[in-house]
C-alpha positions as CSV (number, residue, x, y, z in Angstrom):
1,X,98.5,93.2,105.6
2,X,100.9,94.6,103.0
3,X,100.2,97.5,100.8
4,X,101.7,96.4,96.6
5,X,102.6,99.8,94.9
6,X,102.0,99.8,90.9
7,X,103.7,102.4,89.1
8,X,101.6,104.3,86.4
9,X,101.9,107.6,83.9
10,X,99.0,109.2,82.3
11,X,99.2,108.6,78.6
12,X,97.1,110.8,76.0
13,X,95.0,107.3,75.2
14,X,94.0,107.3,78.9
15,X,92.5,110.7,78.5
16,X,89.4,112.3,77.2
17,X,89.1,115.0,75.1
18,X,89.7,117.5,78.1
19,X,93.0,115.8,79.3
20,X,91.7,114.1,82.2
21,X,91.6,110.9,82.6
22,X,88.5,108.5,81.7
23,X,86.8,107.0,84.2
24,X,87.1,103.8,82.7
25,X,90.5,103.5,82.5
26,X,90.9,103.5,86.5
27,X,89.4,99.9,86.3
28,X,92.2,98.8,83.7
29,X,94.9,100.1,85.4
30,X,93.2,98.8,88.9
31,X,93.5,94.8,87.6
32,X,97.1,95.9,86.2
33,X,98.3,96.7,89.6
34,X,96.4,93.5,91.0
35,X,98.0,91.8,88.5
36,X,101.4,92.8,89.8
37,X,100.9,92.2,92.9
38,X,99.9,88.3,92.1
39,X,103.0,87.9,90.0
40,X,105.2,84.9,91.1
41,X,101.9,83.5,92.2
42,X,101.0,80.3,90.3
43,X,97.2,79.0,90.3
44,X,97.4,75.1,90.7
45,X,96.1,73.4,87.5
46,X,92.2,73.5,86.7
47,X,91.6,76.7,88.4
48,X,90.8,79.8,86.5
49,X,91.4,82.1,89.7
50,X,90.0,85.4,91.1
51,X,87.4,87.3,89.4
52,X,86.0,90.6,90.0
53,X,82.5,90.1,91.8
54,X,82.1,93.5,93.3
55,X,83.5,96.8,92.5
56,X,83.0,100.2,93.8
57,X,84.8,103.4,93.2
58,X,84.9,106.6,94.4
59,X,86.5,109.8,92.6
60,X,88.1,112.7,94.6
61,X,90.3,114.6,92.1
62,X,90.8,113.8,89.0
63,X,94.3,112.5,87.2
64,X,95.8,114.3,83.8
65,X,97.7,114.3,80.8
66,X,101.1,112.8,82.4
67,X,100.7,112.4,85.8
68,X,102.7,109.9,87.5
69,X,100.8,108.2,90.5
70,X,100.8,105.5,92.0
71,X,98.5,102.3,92.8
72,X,98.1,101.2,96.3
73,X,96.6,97.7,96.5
74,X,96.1,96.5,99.8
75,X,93.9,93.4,101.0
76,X,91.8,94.2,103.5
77,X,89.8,90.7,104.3
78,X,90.4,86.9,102.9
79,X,87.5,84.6,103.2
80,X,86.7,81.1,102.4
81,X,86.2,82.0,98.7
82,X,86.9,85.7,98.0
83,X,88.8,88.4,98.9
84,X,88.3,92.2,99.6
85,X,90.8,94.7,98.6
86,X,91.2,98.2,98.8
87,X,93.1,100.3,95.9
88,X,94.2,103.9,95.7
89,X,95.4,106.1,93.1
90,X,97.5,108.2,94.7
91,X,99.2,111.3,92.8
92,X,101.8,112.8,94.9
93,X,100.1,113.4,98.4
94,X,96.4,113.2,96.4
95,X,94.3,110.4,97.3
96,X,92.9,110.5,93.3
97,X,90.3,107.6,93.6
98,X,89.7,104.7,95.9
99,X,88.1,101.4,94.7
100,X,87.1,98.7,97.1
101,X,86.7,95.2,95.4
102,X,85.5,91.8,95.9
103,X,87.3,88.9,93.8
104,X,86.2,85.5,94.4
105,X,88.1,82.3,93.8
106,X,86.3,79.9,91.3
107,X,87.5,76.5,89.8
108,X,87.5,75.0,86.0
109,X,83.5,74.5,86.7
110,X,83.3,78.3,86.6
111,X,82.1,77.9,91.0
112,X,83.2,79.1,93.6
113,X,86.3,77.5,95.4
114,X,87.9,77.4,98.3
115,X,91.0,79.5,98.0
116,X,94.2,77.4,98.2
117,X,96.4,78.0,101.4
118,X,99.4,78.7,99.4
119,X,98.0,81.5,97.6
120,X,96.9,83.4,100.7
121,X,100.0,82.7,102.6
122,X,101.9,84.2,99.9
123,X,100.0,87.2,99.5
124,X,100.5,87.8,103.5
């Protein structure tokens, strides 16, 4: 499937008091870049969409006080309901952090829901 790139630079709010990044900002970023990559993407009436039902992430080198890098978002399975993706901070030829995440698609009623075929055919 196709990999989305999200553009991103290390601001001093994203950083601790050493100048790395915090660990929590790597989530923030992560849903900006998934963000991105559903833009254009329209939710038919009723739904509230994907949310977040599993997240993991692994840090291998941490990201400073303006670094540019980028996010690599790349689905990696599409089910009936969710969807598995796979995103990477990558700084220059770093592999910074990789998350792998489970969204699942859920209606008004706050259940799950079958993911409409135009959204996955637009994300392929």
């Amino acid at each position: 499937m196709k990999t989305y790139k999200f553009d991103f630079s290390v601001a001093y709010a994203d950083t601790d008091a050493g100048g790395i990044m915090y660990h929590g900002r790597y989530i923030e970023i992560a849903e900006r870049a998934r963000m991105n990559m559903m833009r254009g993407i329209s939710v038919p009436d009723g739904d509230l969409g994907f949310v977040v039902k599993k997240l993991d992430i692994k840090y291998m080198s941490p990201l400073k006080l303006a670094d540019d890098f980028i996010v690599e978002t790349a689905i990696t399975a599409v089910g009936a309901v969710s969807m598995d993706l796979e995103q990477k901070f990558v700084h220059g030829d770093t592999i910074c952090a990789i998350m792998h995440i489970t969204v699942a698609y859920i209606g008004a009623d706050m259940k799950l829901k079958s993911i409409p075929g135009d959204i996955t055919s637009r994300l392929n």
